[in-house]
Structures are given as C-alpha cells and as structure tokens.
C-alpha positions as CSV (number, residue, x, y, z in Angstrom):
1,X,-224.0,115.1,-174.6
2,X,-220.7,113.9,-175.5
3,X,-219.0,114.8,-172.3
4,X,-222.2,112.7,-170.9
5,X,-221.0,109.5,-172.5
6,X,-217.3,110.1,-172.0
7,X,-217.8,110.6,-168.2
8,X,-219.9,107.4,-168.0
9,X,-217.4,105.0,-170.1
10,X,-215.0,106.4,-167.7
11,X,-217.1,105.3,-164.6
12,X,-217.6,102.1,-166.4
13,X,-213.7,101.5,-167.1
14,X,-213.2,102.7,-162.8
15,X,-215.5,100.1,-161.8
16,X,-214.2,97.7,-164.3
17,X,-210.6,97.6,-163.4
18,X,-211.3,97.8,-159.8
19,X,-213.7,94.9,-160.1
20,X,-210.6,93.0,-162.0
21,X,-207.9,93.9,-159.4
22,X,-210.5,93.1,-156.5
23,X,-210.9,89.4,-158.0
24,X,-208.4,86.6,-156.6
25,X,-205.6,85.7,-159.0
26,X,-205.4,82.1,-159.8
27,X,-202.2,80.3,-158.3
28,X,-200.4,77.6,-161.1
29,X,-200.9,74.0,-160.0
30,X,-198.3,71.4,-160.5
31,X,-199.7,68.4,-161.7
32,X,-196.6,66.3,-162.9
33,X,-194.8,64.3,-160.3
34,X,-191.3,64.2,-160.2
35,X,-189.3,61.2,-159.1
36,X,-186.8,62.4,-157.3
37,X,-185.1,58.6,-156.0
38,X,-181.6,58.7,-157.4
39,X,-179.7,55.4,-157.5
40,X,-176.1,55.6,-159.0
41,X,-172.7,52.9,-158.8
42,X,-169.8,55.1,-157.7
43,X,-168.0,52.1,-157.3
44,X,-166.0,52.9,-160.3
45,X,-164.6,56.3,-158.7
46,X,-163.4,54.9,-155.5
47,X,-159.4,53.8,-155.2
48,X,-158.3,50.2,-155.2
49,X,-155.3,49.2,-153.2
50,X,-154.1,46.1,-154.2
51,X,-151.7,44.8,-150.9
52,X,-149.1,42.6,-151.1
53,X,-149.0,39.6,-148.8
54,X,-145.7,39.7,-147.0
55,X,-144.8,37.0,-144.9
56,X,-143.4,37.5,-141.3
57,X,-140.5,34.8,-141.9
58,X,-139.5,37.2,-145.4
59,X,-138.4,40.4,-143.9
60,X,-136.5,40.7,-140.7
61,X,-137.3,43.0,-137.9
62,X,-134.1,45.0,-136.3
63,X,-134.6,47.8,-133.6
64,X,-132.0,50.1,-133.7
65,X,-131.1,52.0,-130.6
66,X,-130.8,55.2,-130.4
67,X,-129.3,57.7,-128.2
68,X,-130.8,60.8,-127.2
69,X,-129.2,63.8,-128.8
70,X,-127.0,65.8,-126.9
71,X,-127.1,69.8,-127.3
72,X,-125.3,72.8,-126.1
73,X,-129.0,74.7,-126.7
74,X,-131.3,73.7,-123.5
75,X,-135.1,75.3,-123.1
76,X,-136.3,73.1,-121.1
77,X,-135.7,75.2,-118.0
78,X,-137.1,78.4,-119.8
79,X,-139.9,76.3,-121.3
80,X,-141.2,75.0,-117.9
81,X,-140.9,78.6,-116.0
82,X,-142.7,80.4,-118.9
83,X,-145.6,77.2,-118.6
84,X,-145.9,78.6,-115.0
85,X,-146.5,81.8,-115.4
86,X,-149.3,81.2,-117.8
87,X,-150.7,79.2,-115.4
88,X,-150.8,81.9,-112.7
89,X,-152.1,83.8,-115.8
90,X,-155.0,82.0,-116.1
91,X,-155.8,81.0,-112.1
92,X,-156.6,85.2,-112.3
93,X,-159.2,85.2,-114.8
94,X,-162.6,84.7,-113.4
95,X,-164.9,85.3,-116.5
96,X,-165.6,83.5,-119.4
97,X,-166.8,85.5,-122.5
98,X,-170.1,84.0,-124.0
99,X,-174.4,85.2,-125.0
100,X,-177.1,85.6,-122.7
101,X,-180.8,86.4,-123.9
102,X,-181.8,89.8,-122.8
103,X,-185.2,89.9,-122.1
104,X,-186.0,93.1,-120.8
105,X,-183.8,96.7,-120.2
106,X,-185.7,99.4,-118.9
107,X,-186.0,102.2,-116.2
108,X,-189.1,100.7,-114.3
109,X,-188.3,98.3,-111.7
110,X,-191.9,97.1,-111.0
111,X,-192.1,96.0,-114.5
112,X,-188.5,94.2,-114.7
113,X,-190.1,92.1,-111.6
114,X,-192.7,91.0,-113.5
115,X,-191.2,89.3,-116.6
116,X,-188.6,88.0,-114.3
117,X,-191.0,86.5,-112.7
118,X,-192.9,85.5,-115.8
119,X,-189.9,84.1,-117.2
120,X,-190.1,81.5,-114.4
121,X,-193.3,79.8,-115.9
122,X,-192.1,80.6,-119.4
123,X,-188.6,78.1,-119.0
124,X,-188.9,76.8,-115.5
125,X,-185.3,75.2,-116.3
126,X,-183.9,78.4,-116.3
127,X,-183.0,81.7,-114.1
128,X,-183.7,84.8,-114.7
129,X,-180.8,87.4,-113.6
130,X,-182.6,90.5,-112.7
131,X,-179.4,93.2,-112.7
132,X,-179.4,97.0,-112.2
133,X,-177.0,99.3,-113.5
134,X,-178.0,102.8,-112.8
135,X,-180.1,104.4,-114.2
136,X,-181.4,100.7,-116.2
137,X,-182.9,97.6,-115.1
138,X,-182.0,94.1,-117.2
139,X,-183.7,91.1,-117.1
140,X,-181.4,88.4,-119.0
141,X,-182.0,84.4,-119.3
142,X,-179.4,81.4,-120.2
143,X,-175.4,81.5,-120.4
144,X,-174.3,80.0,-123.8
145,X,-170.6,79.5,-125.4
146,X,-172.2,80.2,-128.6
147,X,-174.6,82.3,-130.1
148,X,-176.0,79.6,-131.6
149,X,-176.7,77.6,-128.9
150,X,-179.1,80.4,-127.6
151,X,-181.2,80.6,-130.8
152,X,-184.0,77.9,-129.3
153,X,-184.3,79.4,-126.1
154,X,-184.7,82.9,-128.1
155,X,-187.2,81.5,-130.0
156,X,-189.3,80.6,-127.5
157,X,-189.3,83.8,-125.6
158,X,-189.6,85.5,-128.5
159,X,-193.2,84.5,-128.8
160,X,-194.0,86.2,-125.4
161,X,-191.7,89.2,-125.9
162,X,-190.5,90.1,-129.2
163,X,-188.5,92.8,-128.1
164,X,-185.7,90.2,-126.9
165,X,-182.2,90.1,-128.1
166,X,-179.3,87.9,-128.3
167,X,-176.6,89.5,-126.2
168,X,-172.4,89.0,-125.8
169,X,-172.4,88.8,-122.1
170,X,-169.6,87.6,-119.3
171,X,-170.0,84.9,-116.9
172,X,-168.3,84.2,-113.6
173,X,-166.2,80.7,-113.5
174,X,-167.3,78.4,-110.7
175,X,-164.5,76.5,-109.1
C-alpha cells in the first residue's frame, strides 16, 4: 500500500513538472520610457584663435631668388630608366586580383546550366560565367575589388541557394 501511494505522488510530481515546463514563460515588459535626446554646449572645448590684423602697408614682401642647386650626385637618368621598366612591368599583367560569388561547383553539367540560367532572372544585371575545369563545373556571378562590395549581391542569391560563397577570384583587364 505504501509503494501504491509513493508511485502515484510520483506520477503526480511527472505530470506536474511537465505541465510547468510545457507552459509559456512570461517575457519582462518595459514600461518606463527613456528620453534618449541629448543636447550639450561643447563650445567651451573647442580652440580659439585670436588673429592679429596685419596690415599690407606694415610688413614688406621681398622674393628672394634662388638658384637651383648644383650636384656632383645625378639620378635623374637612373630614375627615369628604372620608371620605364616598371612600366613595361605593368603593360604585362593582364589580371586584376578581386571576389566573385560562386554559385554553384559540381560534376553535373546539366544542372550548372540550369542555375546559370536561373541566375539570369534572379540579377538580370548580371552574367553568369559558366567555367569548367576538369573534372568540375562552376557557376560564378559579379567581379568586385572588395569582398565587401559583393555582400548584397550574396545576400540576395543566398535566398535561392544557400550553398553560395564569397570567392577570391582573377579577372582579365579590358583595354
């Protein structure tokens, strides 16, 4: 009999404490408004600068002339030669480091075709590259300096496919 009673308090204290965790806790309301305009005079923390009033007729205005200093030490040949050669330096590179939103890599071609070509209605604005590098197909969208500058256009793939990525990628310079 007293195992009877013990087993039914603990039913009782099972459905009581599931009952409890089952009901929806109460969330504190903030009632008092707090005025959050803030007016203050910095005036007094900002520099004065009291100027003097000088008169043109007062002070006298002489140019001195110079001449040009002569030196021994002359780089202006070496300077100019070594500015050429950086320029044929940089005539030779044809890509430009920068981010690119990778939309799909994969093996199957059929489906790389199709979110290319749902990337058209998705940004009309933009084209999707469709590459291949064996064995892998890439879709990628957008060419950015930044990584930052590709976070809205990620966002808003992002809702169609969330596997996307932001990706370092290298352009081709148009001349």
């Amino acid at each position: 009999m007293n195992r009877f009673i013990l087993n039914i308090v603990l039913i009782l204290l099972v459905v009581g404490l599931a009952s409890a965790g089952c009901s929806k806790g109460s969330i504190p309301q903030k009632t008092e408004v707090e005025d959050l305009s803030h007016s203050d005079d910095l005036s007094k923390y900002s520099p004065r600068v009291d100027l003097k009033k000088e008169t043109v007729e007062s002070s006298s205005t002489e140019v001195i002339e110079n001449e040009p200093l002569k030196t021994k030490f002359d780089i202006s040949d070496k300077l100019n030669s070594l500015i050429d050669s950086m320029r044929v330096g940089n005539d030779s590179i044809r890509v430009i480091n920068g981010f690119t939103v990778l939309v799909y890599s994969g093996n199957n071609e059929i489906e790389a075709g199709r979110v290319r070509n749902r990337l058209f209605d998705i940004v009309p604005d933009m084209e999707a590259r469709y590459t291949y590098k064996l064995p892998t197909y890439f879709v990628k969208v957008g060419q950015f300096y930044q990584q930052i500058e590709a976070q809205p256009l990620y966002r808003k793939i992002r809702e169609y496919y969330p596997t996307a990525s932001i990706v370092p990628d290298k352009f081709p310079i148009k001349e």
